[in-house]
N, C-alpha and C positions, 0 to 999 in steps of 0.2 A: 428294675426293668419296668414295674409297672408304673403308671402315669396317668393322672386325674384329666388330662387333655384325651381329646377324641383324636387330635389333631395328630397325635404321637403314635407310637405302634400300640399295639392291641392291649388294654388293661383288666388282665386280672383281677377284679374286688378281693377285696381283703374279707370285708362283713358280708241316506241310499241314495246311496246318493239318489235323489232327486234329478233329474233334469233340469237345467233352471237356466237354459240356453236364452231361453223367451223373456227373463228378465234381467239377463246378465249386464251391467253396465257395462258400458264400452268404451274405455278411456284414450287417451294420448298413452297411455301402455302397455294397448293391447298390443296380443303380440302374432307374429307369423302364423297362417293357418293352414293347416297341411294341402287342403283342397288350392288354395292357387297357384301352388305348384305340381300339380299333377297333368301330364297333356292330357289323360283320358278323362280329366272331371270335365263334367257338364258346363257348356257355356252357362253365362248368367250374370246379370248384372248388377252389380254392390253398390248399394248407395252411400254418398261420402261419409254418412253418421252411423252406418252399423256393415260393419263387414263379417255379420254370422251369415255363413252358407245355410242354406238348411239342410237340415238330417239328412234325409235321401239323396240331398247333392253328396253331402261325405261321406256317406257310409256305402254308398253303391258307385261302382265302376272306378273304383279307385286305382284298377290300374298296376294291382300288384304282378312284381315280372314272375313268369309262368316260365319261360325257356330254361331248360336243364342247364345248357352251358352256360349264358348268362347268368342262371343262379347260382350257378360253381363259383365262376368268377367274383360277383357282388361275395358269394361266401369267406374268399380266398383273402378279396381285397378288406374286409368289413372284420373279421375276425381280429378279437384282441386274447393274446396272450400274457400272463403275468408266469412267469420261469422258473423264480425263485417260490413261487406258492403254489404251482401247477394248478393254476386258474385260467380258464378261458371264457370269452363273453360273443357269442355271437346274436348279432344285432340285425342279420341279410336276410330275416323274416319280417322286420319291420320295413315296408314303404317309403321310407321318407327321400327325397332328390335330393341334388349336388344344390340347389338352387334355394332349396327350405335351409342346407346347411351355412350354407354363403348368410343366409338372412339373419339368421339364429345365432351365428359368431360373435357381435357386438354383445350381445346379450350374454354369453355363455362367456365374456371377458367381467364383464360385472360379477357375472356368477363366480368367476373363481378369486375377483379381488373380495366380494362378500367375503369367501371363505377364509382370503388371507387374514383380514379386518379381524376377524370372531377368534383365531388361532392365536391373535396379539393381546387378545383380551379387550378387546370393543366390546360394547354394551350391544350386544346380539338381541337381546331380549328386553326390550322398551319398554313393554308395560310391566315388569317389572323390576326394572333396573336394574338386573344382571347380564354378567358375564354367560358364555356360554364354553364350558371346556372339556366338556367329553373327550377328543381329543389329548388334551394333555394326560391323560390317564393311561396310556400306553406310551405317550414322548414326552415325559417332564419335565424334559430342559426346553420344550415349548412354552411353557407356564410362563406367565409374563413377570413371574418376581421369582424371588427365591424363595420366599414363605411359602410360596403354595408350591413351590418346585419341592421343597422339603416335606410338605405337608401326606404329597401324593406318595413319595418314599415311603415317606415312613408309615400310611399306613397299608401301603403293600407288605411291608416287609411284615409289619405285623398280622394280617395276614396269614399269611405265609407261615409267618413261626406258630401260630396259635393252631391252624391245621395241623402241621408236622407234631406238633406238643399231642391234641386230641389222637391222630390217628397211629401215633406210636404208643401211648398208652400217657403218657406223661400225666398229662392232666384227664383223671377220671371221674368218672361218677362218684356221688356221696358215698356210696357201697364201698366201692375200691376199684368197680370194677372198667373196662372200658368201654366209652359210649360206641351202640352199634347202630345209634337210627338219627337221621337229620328229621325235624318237624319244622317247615320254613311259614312262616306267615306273616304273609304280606300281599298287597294286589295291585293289579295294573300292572306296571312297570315293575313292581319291587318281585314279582310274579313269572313273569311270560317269558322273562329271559332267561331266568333260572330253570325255569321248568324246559326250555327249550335245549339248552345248553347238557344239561342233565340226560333227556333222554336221547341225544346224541350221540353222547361222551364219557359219560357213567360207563365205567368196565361193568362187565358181568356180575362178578362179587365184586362191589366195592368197598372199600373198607367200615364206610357208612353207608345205609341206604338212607334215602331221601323222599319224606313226603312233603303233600302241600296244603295248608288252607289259603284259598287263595277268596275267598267269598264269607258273608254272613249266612248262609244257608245254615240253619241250625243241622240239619240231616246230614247235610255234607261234614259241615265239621264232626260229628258223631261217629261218621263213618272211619274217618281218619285215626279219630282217639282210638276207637275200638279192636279197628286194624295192625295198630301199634301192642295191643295186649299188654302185658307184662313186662315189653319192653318200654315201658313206659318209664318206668327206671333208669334205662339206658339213655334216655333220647336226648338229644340235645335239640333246646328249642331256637331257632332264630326267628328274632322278633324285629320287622323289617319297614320303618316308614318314617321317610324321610322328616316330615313334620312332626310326626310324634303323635299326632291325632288323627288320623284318619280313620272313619268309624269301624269300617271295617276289618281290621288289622286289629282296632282295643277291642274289637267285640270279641276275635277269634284269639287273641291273648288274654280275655276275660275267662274265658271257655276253657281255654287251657289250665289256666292256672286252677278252676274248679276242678278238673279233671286230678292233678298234682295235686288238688288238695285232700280229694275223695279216695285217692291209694295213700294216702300219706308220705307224701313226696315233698319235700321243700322246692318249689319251683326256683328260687333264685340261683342255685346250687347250678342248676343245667339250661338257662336261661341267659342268651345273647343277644342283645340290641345291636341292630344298625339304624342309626338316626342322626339327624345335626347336631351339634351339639349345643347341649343347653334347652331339646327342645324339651317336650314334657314325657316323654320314652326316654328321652337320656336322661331327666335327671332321676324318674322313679328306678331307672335299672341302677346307677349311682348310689341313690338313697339307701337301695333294699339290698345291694352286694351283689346284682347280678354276676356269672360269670365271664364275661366281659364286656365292652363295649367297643362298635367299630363306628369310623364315620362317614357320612354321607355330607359332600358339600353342598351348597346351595347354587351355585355354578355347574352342576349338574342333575337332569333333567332325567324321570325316573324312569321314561321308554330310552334314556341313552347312558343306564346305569350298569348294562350288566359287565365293563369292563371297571370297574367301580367295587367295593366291598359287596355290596348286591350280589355280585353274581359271582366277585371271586373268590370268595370265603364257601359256598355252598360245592363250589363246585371243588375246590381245595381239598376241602372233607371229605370227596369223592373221589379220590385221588387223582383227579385232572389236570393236568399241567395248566397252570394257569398263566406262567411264564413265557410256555408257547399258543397260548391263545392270546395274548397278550405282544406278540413279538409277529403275528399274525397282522392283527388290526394294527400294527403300526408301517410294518412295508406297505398296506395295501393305503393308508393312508399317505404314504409317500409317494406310490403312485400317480396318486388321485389329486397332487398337488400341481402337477402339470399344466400349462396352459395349451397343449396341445390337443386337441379336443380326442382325435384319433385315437394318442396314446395315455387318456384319462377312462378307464372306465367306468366312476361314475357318473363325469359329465356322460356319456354315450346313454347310459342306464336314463337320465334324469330326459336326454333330449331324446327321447323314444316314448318313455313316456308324454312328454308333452304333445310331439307326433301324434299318437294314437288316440291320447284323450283331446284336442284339438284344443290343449292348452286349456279347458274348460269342466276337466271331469266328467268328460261324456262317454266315455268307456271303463269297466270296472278293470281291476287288474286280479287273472286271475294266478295264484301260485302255484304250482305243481310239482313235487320235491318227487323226486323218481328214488327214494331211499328210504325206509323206516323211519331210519333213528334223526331223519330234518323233516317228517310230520307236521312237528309244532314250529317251523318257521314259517309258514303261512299265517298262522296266528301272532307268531312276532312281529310278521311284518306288517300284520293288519294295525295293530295298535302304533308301531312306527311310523307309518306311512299317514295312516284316516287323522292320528290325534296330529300328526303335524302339521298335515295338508288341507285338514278341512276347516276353513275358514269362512266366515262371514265375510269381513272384511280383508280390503288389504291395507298395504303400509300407507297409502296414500287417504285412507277414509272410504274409500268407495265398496258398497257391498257388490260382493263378488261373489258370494259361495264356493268359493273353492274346494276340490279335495278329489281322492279319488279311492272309489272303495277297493276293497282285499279282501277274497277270498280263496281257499283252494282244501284241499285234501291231501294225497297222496297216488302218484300212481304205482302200480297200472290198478288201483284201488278205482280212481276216477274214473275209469275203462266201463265198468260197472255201475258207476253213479248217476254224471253230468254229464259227460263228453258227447253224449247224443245231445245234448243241447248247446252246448258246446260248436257242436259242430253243424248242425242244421236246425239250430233256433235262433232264437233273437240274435243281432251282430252287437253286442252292447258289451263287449269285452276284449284285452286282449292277453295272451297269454306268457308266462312266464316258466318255463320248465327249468327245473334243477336239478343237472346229472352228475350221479359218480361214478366215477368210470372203474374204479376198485369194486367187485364183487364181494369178494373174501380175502382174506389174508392169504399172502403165498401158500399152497403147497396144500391149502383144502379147498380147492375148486374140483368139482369132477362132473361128468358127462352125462345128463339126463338119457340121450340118444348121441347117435356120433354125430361131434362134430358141436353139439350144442346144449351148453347149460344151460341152469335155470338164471342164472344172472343175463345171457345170452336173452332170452325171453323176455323179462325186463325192459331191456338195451332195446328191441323190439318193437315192446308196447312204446315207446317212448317217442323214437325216429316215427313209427307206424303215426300217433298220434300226432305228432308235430308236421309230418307232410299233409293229412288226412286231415290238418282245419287249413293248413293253408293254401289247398286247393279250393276250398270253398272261401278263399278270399279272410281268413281269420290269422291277423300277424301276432308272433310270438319271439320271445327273445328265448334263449339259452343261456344260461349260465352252469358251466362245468368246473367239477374241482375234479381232482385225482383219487384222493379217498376223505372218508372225513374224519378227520384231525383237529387238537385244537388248535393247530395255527390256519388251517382252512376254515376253521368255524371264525374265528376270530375274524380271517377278514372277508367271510362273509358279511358280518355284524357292521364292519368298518366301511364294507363297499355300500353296504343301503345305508347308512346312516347319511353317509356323505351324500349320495344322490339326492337324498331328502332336501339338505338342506339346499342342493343346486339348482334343484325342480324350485324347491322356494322363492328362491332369489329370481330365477324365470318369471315367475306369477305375482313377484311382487308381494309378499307374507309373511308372516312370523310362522318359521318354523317352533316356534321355542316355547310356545304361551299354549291355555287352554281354556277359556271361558269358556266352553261350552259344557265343559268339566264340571269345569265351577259350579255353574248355573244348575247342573243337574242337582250337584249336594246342596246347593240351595233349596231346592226348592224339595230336594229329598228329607231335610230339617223342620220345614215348613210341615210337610205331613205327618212328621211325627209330634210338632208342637200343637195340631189340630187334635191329634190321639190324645192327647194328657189333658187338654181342657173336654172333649168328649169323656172321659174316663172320669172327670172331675163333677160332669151335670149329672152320669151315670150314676155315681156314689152318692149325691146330694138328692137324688129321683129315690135311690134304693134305702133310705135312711126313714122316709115316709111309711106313714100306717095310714091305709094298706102299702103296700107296695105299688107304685107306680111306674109301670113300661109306657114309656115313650114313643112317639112315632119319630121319625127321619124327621120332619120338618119341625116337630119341639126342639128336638136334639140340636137342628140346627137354631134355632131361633134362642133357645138357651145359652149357646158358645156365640151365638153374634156370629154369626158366619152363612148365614142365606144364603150366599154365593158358590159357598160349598156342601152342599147336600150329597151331590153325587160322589164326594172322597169320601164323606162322611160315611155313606154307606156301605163302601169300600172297608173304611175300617172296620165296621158293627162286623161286616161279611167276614172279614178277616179273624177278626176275635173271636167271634161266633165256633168257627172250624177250630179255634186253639183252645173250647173251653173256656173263654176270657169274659165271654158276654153270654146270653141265653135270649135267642129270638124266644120270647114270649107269644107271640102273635101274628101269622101269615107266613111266606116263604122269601128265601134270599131271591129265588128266581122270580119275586112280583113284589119289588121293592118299595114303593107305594102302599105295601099290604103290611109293610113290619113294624112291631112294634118291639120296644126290647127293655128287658132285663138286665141289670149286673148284678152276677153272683152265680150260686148253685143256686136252686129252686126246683120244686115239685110242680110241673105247670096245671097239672090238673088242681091239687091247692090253692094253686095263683088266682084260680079262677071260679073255685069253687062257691 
């Protein structure tokens, strides 16, 4: 059964947005802007080379409809139902005319061949010359060969079996005993989904519970080890990144494995990789006998992995049906294949958005999950949404800035937080509410007062809220499921994915790429490659009789780096608080005034 391929079933080892209206280029593909369809915007006149309205033209008297019956109606007519998933999308909070729709059709036909293109295995993703198939990951006879049609089988199925193995006892702990705790690390995408999915979905006891490192925070990971106790024995660790290197993922798998080392734990014993294969996470889990390895392809993208080993092996161990989350995002993906615009509700999702942000990112989008346990879909969707959308450039070369930010909370949490600004402060937003219409499980619902429960209350804040910004002119969309399930999660997961990429293909963009990513770990490298030659004059200063502390501006002038004094001092300040360095002379808070030391030292000695 077991198999040295990643590609095979699972193998047991043997051994802010900014505003940036004012600089926005304006090309031959810009596109429809909600204000010239509106009878109640402000006259005004667009010169042939730039058709931005400005702000106060869009955002005031826009004209949204106020009459009850007329709202009924647009409710009546605008509502989309999905039958088979008990999903609905109402969209008759958003503005937009029969006339922006008419305009915006050409376009939303491009958008849906983009997506046929990318399902067939088109090179979606240029600047790195892949495929894009999240998708295939739930319909594998989509996969555009049979290797990868096979590839996706099989390591579902493995999977599958290697949860079922864990969680019936099969396969146990070095002890004998059975693992009772998941430890997932990994970040970003290898993260947010998991974690999202989890505190959804996760029964009460599940048969494993699940923590997270999801960060380098030395503190944070401590918290995690220590919290685990004794069950430290039990844990199964997933170790989760698609390249194999991402720093933070090997730091908090450094940490772990200290941790196993220090109770006397063989880490390899309860240690599972998910990574590409071949990268340098797979081949050390390989080398050293990890307890299994899963894969991760490179034709999938780590904010659109959690239907992917990612999220379905964590959530597996949890006892989640991952089969019906899975069976979830593939009807809603079949939906959404439609060229009818009406009866797609991602395209509606994506041309709402572009509505409201005037196709420019000029409105945040905010999330509001009216449920507990979908919380953390706000922050799934922030990383979905920002890392996709927010772009420099478009396809074409031209900077654009695109993107549109994501935030939210939870109501009627929000009721208490934001919604007073929300509701009569800045208009720089619009809103998204997420209702479930299930309270409780049948048969334990009961009656605060008559007539009305506490779910009832809820339901409440909710409606209360969503009439009470749109009287003050603040549009919001609804999205309702019936309870949450994992076939409802699933094609919640499937309905924003897909919007994302259709909003894309609107704006002209790569949803799929992330230089801005990049550039961060760039230049995140950088500061710590200025650390180790700083640490380098440090040692070469403290080797000296007497001892010699340094000012900022030797320090720098020793590393060659005059240009950087101000990180530099960042780092002395850093080390300083970690014990690492000893300001010798003045304060961090008059940085001009320091001088420094490497080592322990007695400063009174130093100076005596």
């Amino acid at each position: 059964m077991a198999s040295s391929s990643l590609s095979s079933i699972y193998s047991p080892s043997s051994s802010f947005k900014s505003e940036v209206k004012s600089i926005h280029k304006i090309t031959s593909f810009s596109l429809p802007n909600k204000s010239r369809f509106h009878v109640h915007a402000l006259a005004r006149e667009v010169s042939n080379n730039n058709n931005i309205v400005s702000k106060l033209q869009k955002h005031n008297n826009i004209g949204l409809e106020k009459n009850p019956k007329a709202l009924w109606k647009r409710y009546a007519d605008w509502l989309y139902q999905h039958k088979e998933l008990g999903l609905y999308l109402d969209i008759s909070r958003v503005g937009f005319s029969d006339e922006f729709l008419e305009e915006m059709e050409p376009r939303l036909q491009k958008a849906f061949k983009d997506m046929v293109d990318l399902e067939k295995g088109a090179i979606a993703n240029p600047d790195e010359g892949r495929m894009v198939g999240h998708y295939w990951l739930r319909s594998p006879h989509l996969a555009p060969n049979s290797f990868l049609k096979l590839q996706i089988e099989n390591a579902l199925e493995g999977v599958c079996q290697f949860a079922n193995d864990v969680v019936c006892g099969k396969i146990k702990t070095p002890s004998g005993s059975r693992f009772t705790q998941i430890l997932s690390v990994g970040i970003g995408g290898s993260a947010l989904g998991p974690q999202f999915v989890a505190e959804a979905l996760a029964p009460d006891n599940p048969p494993l519970k699940i923590r997270f490192i999801d960060n380098t925070d030395p503190a944070g990971i401590d918290h995690q080890i220590a919290q685990l106790g004794p069950e430290l024995a039990s844990t199964l660790v997933i170790v989760i990144s698609k390249s194999g290197g991402t720093p933070e993922t090997r730091n908090g798998l450094l940490e772990v494995q200290k941790a196993f080392r220090e109770a006397g734990l063989e880490f390899a014993k309860q240690g599972v990789a998910i990574t590409q294969e071949n990268s340098l996470l797979d081949n050390t889990a390989r080398i050293e006998g990890w307890l299994a390895r899963f894969p991760m392809f490179d034709w999938v993208g780590g904010r659109t992995s959690e239907m992917s080993a990612v999220g379905l092996l964590p959530a597996a161990l949890q006892g989640i049906d991952i089969r019906e989350m899975l069976a979830g995002a593939a009807l809603m993906d079949e939906a959404n294949r439609t060229t009818v615009v009406r009866d797609n509700p991602a395209a509606l999702l994506a041309l709402c958005w572009y509505w409201a942000t005037d196709g420019v990112g000029s409105k945040d989008m905010v999330v509001l999950p009216y449920k507990d346990s979908l919380l953390l879909f706000s922050r799934y969707l922030q990383q979905l949404v920002m890392e996709s959308l927010g772009k420099e450039f478009d396809l074409d070369g031209n900077r654009v800035n695109q993107g549109i930010s994501v935030y939210g909370n939870k109501g009627s949490t929000d009721q208490h937080a934001y919604i007073q600004q929300l509701r009569d402060g800045v208009h720089n937003f619009f809103a998204t509410f997420i209702e479930v219409l299930r309270d409780r499980p049948p048969g334990h619902d009961w009656e605060l007062e008559p007539g009305v429960t506490c779910g009832d209350y809820l339901f409440g804040m909710l409606q209360g809220t969503r009439s009470a910004l749109y009287s003050n002119d603040r549009e919001s969309i609804t999205v309702t499921v019936e309870e949450v399930t994992p076939r409802s999660v699933g094609a919640l997961v499937a309905l924003y994915e897909r919007a994302v990429g259709i909003y894309a293909s609107l704006v002209n963009i790569n949803a799929y790429h992330q230089p801005g990513v990049e550039a961060g770990k760039k230049a995140a490298g950088e500061v710590l490659a200025l650390q180790k030659r700083v640490l380098q004059v440090l040692n070469e200063a403290s080797c000296k009789e007497p001892v010699e502390p340094l000012t900022l501006d030797e320090i720098a002038d020793r590393c060659h780096c005059e240009d950087d004094i101000e990180m530099i001092y960042k780092i002395i300040a850093h080390m300083a608080a970690n014990d690492r360095a000893l300001i010798a002379e003045g304060s961090c808070g008059s940085p001009r005034s320091v001088k420094v030391y490497l080592g322990e030292c007695n400063v009174d000695e130093l100076y005596a």
